[in-house]
Structure formats: structure tokens, C-alpha cells
C-alpha positions as CSV (number, residue, x, y, z in Angstrom):
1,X,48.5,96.6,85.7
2,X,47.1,95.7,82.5
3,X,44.1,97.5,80.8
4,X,41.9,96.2,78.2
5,X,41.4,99.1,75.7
6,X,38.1,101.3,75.4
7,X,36.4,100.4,72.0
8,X,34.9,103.6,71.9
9,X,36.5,107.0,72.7
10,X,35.0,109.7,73.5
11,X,33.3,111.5,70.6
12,X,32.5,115.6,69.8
13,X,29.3,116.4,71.5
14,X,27.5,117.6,68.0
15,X,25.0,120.8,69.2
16,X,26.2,121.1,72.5
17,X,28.3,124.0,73.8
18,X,28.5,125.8,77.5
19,X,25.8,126.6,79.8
20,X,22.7,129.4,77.7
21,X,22.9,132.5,79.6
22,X,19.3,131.6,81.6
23,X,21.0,129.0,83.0
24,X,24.3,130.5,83.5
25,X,22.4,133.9,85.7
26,X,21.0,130.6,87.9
27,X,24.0,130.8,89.8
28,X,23.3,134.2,91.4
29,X,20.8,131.7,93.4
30,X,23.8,129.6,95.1
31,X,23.7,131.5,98.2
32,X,19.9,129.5,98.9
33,X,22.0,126.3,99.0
34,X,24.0,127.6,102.0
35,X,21.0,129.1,103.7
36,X,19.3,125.5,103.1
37,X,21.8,123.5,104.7
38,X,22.4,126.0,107.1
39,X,18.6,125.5,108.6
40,X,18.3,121.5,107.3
41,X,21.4,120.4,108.3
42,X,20.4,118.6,111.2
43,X,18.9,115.6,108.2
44,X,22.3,115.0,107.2
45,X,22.8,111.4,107.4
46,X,25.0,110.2,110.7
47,X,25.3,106.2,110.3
48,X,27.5,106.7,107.5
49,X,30.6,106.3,109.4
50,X,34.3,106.6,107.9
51,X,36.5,104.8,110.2
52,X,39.9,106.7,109.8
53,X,39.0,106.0,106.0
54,X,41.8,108.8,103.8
55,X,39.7,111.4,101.3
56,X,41.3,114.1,99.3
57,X,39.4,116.9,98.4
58,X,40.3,118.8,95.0
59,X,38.9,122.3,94.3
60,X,37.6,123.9,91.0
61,X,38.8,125.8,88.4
62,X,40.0,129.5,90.4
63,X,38.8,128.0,93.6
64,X,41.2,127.6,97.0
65,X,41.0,124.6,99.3
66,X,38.6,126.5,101.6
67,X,35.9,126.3,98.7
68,X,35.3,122.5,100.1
69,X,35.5,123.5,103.5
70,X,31.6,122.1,104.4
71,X,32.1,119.0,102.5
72,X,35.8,118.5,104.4
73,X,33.9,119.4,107.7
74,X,31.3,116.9,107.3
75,X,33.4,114.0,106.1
76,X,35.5,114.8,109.1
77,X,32.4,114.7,111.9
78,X,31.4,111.1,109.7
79,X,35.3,109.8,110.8
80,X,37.2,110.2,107.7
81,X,40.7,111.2,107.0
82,X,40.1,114.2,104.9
83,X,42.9,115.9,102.9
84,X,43.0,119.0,101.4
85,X,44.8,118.2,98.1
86,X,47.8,120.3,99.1
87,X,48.2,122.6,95.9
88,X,46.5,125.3,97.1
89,X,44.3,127.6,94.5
90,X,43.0,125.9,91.7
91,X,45.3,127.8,88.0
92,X,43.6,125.7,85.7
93,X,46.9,123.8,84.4
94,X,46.0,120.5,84.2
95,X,49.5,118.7,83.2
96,X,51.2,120.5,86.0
97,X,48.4,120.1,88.2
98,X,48.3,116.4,87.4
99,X,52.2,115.6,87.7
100,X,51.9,118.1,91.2
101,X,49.0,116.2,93.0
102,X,50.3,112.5,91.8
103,X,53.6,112.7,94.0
104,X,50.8,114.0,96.6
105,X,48.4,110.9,96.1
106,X,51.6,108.9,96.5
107,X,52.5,109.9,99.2
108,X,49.2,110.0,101.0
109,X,48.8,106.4,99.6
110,X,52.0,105.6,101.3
111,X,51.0,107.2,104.8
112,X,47.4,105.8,105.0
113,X,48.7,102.3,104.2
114,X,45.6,101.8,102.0
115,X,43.9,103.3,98.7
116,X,42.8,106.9,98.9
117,X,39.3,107.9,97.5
118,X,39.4,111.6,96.3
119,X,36.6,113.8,95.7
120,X,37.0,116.6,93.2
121,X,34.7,119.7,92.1
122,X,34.4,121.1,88.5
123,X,38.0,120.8,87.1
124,X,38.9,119.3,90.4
125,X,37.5,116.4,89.2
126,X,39.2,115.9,86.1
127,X,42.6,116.1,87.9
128,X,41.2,113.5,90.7
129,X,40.0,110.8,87.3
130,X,43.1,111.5,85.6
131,X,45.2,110.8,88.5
132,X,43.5,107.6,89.4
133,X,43.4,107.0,85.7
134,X,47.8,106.8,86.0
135,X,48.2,105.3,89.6
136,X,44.9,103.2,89.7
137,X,46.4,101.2,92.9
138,X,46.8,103.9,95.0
139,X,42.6,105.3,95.0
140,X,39.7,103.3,95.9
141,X,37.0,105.5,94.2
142,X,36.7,108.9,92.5
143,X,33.2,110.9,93.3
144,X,33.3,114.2,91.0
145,X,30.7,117.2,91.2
146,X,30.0,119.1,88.2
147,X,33.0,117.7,86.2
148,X,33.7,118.7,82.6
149,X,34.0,114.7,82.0
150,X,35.0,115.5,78.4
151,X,35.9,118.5,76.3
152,X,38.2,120.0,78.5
153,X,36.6,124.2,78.6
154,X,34.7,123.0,75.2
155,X,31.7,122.9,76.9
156,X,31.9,125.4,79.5
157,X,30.6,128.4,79.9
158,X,34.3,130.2,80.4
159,X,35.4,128.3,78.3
160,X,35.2,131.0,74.7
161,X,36.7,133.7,76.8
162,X,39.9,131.5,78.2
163,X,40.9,129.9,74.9
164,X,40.3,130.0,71.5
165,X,38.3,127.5,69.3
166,X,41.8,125.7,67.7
167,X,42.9,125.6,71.5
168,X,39.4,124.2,72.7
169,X,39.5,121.5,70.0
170,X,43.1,120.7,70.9
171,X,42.4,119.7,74.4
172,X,39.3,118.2,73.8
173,X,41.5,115.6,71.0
174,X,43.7,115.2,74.0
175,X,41.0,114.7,76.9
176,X,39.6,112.0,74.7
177,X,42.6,110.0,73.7
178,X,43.0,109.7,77.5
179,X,40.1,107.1,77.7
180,X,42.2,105.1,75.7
181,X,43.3,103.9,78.9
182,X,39.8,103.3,81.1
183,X,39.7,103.9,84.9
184,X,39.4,100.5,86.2
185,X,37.6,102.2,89.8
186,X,34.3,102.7,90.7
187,X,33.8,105.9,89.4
188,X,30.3,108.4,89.9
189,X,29.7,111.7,88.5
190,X,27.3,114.0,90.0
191,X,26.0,116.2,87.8
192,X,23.1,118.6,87.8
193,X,20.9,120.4,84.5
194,X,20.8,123.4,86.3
195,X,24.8,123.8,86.2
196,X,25.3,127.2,84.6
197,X,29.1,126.7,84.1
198,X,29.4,123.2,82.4
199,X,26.9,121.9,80.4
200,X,25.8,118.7,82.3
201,X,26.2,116.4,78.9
202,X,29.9,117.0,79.3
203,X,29.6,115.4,83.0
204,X,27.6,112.4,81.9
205,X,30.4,108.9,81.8
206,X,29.3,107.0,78.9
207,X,33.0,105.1,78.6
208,X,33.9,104.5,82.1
209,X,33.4,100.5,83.4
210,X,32.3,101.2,86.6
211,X,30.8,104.6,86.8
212,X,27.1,106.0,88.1
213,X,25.8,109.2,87.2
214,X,24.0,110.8,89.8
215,X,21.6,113.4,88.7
216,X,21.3,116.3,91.3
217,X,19.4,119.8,92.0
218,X,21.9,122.4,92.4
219,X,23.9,125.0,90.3
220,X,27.6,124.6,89.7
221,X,28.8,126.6,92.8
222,X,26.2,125.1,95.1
223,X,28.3,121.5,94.5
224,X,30.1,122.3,97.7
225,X,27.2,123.2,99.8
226,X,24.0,121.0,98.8
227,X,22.5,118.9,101.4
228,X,21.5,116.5,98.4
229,X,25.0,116.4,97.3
230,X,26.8,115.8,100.9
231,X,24.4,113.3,101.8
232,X,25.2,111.4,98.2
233,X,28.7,111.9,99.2
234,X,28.6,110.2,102.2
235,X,26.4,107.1,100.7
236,X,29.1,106.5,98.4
237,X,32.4,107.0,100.3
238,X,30.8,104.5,102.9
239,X,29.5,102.0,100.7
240,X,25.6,102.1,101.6
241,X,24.6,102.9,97.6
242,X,23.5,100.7,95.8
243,X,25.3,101.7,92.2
244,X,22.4,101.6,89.0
């Protein structure tokens, strides 16, 4: 397939770094998304139905496959195909991640017999875009919650204690270069300005063709369990969004 190049790469987010503290102590408060959904579940949205449809589920940075076990529940009870994303816990290697889960998404693409939509959480996500970024025929749509879109750990709150500032820059010069090549998908990035691990301008898709940012209410770890967030879910795997 051929792709016209992105005129403008991504560029160094000047002022911004990870999550304050304030917002970062916010997270301690993801437990009231669970308790939420656990009394309001009953106004998720039903009609959206998936129709054997394939969805692979990629979990964050340190985080198992059980981590999106609502969201895989849910998507299940609408009538989709979902997969866990068959790696197990989430090490943080992206390159080896990324070769790993692309022989997976093969074969997944293979067995369903159409395009696979995946759905990936924090640096879930950046594996799910930059595997539909290299086999663009093989997934139908990418949804990503909380995703360090650019930067790599630069903007993270983590980020200063996993790596050093050369080693931040490093990946953030190669995370950039990979735009040279845009994701020719619908794309949407759910993103939320009460994150307190990723600083939310990181998860805004200014280079994308066809992306959406969605902005949600939720801290980073409540992604997996936000009634707001499974119902956007579900409006865009089955179509019934209108994309801004």
C-alpha cells in the first residue's frame, strides 16, 4: 500500500512534562469508577450490537490481560469477538512487543477472515497504532484510552524514574519519525485532563488523517472501568458515532 507522507511530524511538546503531583494523587479516587458502574451499569447502551465482529484488547504499561476484563466482558454480552492480545503482562518493550503482537494480529486477521479492530490502554495503545501503522490491511479501527500518543515515557508521570533524560529524548526522536508513515484508519484517542499518569496533551492526535479525540472524565486507571468510556467504546466499534 502506498502512503502519502505526513508534512508535519510530530514536534517536542515545549512546557509540558508528566502528570503535577495533584493530579497524579487523583488516581487513589479510581476505585469510585468501579463502584459507579457497578450501581449504573444497567445505562450501558444495548443496541450497539457486534455481530461476531473480532476486537483485541491490549493492556497498559505493567498491567496483565485481566486489567480489561470489564471492557472484554461487555464487548462480549454486545456480540463481539474479543481477544485478549495473547502476550500476557504488559513489560514495557515496545519493539518486542510490537514484532510479538504483529504475527498475533496476523493470525487473528487470517482466522476472522476480515480486519481486526483493537483497543488498547495507556502503552497498550501505542503497540495497537503502531501495529496497524505496519499491517494497515489487517485492522479496521484503533480506539486507544489514555495513550502516550507521542513522547514515548517523555510525558509521563513514570516516566523520570524508568529512564533517563538522553533515553527519553531518544525515544521520543524515534516515536516521532514513526508518523512519517500516517495510519491510514480511523483512528480515536480517548483522553481525559484528569489522567495523573500521562499528561493528556501527549494523547491529543494532531497528525493522524482520520482520528477523533474524545475528551473523557476519568483518571488513567479508571480507563478500564468508566461507564463514559465503555459506552464511547461501544459507539465506535459499532459505528453509531458520528466522528467531529
Amino acid at each position: 500500500m502506498l502512503h502519502q507522507p505526513v508534512k508535519d511530524l510530530p514536534q517536542k511538546l515545549e512546557g509540558i512534562k508528566g502528570p503535577r503531583i495533584s493530579h497524579s494523587l487523583r488516581e487513589i479516587l479510581t476505585p469510585l469508577e468501579l463502584a459507579k458502574l457497578s450501581i449504573f451499569w444497567w445505562r450501558l447502551p444495548t443496541r450497539h450490537r457486534g455481530f461476531g465482529k473480532p476486537v483485541i484488547l491490549l493492556p497498559g504499561f505493567g498491567a496483565g490481560e485481566q486489567s480489561m476484563i470489564v471492557i472484554r466482558e461487555y464487548l462480549r454480552f454486545l456480540g463481539y469477538k474479543p481477544y485478549d492480545w495473547g502476550l500476557g503482562r504488559n513489560g514495557g518493550e515496545v519493539e518486542e512487543m510490537l514484532e510479538n503482537f504483529s504475527e498475533i494480529l496476523a493470525a487473528r486477521h487470517e482466522e476472522a477472515g476480515e480486519p481486526v479492530a483493537l483497543v488498547g490502554w495507556s502503552l497498550g495503545g501505542v503497540v495497537a497504532r503502531e501495529a496497524a501503522r505496519d499491517n494497515p490491511d489487517a485492522v479496521s479501527q484503533v480506539v486507544t484510552l489514555g495513550t502516550p500518543l507521542i513522547g514515548g515515557p517523555q510525558y509521563t508521570a513514570p516516566g523520570p524514574f524508568l529512564y533517563s533524560r538522553s533515553e527519553r529524548e531518544e525515544i521520543e526522536a524515534k516515536v516521532s519519525d514513526r508518523y512519517a508513515v500516517p495510519l491510514d484508519l480511523p483512528v480515536t484517542s480517548i483522553y481525559s485532563k484528569k489522567d495523573g499518569i500521562v499528561a493528556w496533551q501527549a494523547s491529543v492526535d494532531h497528525w493522524s488523517p482520520d482520528v477523533e479525540n474524545i475528551e473523557v472524565d476519568t483518571t488513567h486507571f479508571g480507563f478500564g472501568f468508566s461507564e463514559q468510556v465503555l459506552t464511547l467504546i461501544a459507539e465506535i466499534l459499532g459505528g453509531h458515532r458520528r466522528r467531529s
